[in-house]
C-alpha positions in Angstrom: 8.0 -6.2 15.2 7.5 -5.3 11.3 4.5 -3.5 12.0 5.0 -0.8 14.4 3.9 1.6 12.1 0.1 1.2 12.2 -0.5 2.2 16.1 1.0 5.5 15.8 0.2 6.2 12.0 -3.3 5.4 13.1 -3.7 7.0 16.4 -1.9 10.2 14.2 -4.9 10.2 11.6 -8.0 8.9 13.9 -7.4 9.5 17.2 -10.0 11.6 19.0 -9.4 14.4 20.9 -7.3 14.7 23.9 -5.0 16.6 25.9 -1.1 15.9 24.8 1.3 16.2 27.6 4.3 16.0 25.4 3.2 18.6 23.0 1.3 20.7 26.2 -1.8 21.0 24.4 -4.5 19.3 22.0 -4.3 16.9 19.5 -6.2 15.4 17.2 -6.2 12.7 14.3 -6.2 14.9 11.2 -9.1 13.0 9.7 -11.1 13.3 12.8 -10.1 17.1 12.5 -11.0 17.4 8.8 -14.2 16.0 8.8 -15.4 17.9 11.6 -14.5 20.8 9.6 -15.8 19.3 6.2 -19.4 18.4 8.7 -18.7 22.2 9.9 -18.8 23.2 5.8 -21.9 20.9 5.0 -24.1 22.7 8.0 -23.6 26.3 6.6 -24.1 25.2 2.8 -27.7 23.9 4.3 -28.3 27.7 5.7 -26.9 29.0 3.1 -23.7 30.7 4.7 -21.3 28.9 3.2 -17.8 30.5 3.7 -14.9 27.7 3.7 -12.3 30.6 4.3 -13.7 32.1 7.4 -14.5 28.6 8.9 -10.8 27.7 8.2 -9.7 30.6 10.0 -11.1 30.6 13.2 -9.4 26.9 13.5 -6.7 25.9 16.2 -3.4 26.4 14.1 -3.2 22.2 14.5 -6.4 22.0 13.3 -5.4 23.8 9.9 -2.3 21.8 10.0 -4.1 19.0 10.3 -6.8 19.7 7.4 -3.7 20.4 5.3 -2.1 17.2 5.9 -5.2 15.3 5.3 -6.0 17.1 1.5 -2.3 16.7 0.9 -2.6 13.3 1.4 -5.5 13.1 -0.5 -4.2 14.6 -3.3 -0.7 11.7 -3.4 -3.4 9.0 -2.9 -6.0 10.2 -6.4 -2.6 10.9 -8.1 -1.0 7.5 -7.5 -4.0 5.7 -8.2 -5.0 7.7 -11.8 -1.0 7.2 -13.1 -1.3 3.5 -12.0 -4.3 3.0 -13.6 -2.8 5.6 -16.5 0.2 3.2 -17.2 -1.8 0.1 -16.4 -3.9 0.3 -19.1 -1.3 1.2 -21.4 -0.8 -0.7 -25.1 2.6 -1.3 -24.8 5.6 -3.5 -27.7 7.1 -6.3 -26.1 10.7 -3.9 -26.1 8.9 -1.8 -23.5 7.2 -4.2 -21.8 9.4 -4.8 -18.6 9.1 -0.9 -18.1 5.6 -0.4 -18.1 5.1 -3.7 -15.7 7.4 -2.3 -13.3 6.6 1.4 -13.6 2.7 0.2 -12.8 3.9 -2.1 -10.0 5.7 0.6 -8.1 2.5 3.0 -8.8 0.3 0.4 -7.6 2.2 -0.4 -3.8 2.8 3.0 -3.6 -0.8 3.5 -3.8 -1.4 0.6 -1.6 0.4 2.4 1.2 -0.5 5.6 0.4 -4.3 4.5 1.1 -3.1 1.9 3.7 -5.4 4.0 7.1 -8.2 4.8 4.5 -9.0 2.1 2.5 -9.7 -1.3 4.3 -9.1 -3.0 1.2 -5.5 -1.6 1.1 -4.5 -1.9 4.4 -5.6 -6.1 4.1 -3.2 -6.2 1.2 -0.6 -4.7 2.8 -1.0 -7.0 6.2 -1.1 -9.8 3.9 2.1 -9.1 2.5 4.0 -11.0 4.6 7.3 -9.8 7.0 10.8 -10.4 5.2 12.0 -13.0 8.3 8.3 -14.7 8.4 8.5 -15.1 4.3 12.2 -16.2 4.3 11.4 -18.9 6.8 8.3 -20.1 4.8 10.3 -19.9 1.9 12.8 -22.7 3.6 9.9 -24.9 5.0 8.4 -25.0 1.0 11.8 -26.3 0.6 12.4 -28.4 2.7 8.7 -30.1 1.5 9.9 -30.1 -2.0 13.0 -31.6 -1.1 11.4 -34.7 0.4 8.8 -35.2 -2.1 10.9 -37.2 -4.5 7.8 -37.3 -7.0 8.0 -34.0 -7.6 11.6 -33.6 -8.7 10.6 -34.6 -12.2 7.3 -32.9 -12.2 7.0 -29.4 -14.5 5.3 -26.0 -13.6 2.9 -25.5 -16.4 2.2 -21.9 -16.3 3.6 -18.1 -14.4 7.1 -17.2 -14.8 8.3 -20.4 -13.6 6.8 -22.7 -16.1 8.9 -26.0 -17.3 11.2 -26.2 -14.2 10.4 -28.5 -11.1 8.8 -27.1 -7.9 12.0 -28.0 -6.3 13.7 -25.7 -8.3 10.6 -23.2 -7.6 11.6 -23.6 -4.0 15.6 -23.7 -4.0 15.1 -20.2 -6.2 13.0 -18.3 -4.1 15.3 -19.3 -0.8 18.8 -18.6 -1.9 19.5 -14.5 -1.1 18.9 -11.9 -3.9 17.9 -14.7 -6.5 14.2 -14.1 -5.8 14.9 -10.0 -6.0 16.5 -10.4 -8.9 13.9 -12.7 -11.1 11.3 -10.5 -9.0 12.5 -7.3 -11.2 13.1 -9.1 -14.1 9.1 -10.3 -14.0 7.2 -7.2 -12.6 3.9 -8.5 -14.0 4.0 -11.0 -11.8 4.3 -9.0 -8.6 2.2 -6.5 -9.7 -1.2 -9.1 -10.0 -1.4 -8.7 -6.0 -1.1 -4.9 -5.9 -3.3 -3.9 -9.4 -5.9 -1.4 -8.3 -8.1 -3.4 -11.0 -7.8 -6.5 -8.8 
């Protein structure tokens, strides 16, 4: 249900050529379409006739619109990942901290789904983020668990941004609605240690 989006976003970027009733005519996925054209480039630079604007030209109209929208999208994904990795290497004072972790999360998961039908990488990060109704239910079983492991009511968290409370506590925190989303801006180093481009 959550992820509807990768069939057509996929078939809109990959697919190979066919005829579209819908649209009465021919489609392609617009990396399919640039590379042929980029392959189309490559051959006349090896003879020597290389002329990028009359190959562009004697395109399809949606096969320029296509080679358009692929370079744009090119160009969102390289500038997303050089700010992330601009403000993620940044020296920052503990005042400005929370800005900078945040600033370089959001660049990072933009990134992330900018690249998500390019990069394999990406895309696994993305499908291993889990659904909000799958991770809210996980969230109640951890719970749950907690709750009936007496033993670990007095036990402490020794280290991330939950250190010296009790797992229970852990648990109870992430469950209740809008606790989580608000201790998940107020740490955006912690989120951002799934999404880092370094990682």
């Amino acid at each position: 249900m959550f992820r509807k989006f990768m069939v057509p976003g996929f078939n809109r970027r990959w697919d190979g050529l066919h005829y579209n009733e819908m649209f009465e005519g021919y489609t392609e996925g617009m990396y399919v379409t640039t590379a042929k054209f980029a392959w189309t480039l490559i051959k006349d630079l090896k003879q020597f006739q290389f002329d990028w604007v009359k190959n562009f030209k004697e395109l399809d109209p949606w096969q320029k619109a296509n080679t358009i929208r692929t370079l744009t999208e090119v160009v969102y994904i390289t500038m997303a990942g050089v700010l992330a990795g601009i403000v993620g290497n940044l020296d920052m004072d503990d005042d400005e901290a929370w800005g900078y972790n945040m600033a370089s999360y959001q660049l990072n998961r933009l990134y992330s789904e900018l690249a998500f039908y390019g990069s394999p990488s990406e895309a696994f990060k993305i499908l291993g983020s889990p659904a909000a109704g799958i991770d809210q239910a996980q969230r109640i079983i951890q719970m749950i668990k907690d709750l009936a492991w007496i033993p670990g009511w007095f036990e402490e968290i020794e280290a991330g941004k939950y250190k010296g409370h009790t797992p229970l506590y852990r648990s109870i925190t992430k469950t209740i609605p809008l606790v989580k989303t608000i201790g998940d801006i107020t740490t955006p180093e912690e989120k951002n240690k799934y999404w880092d481009l370094s990682n």
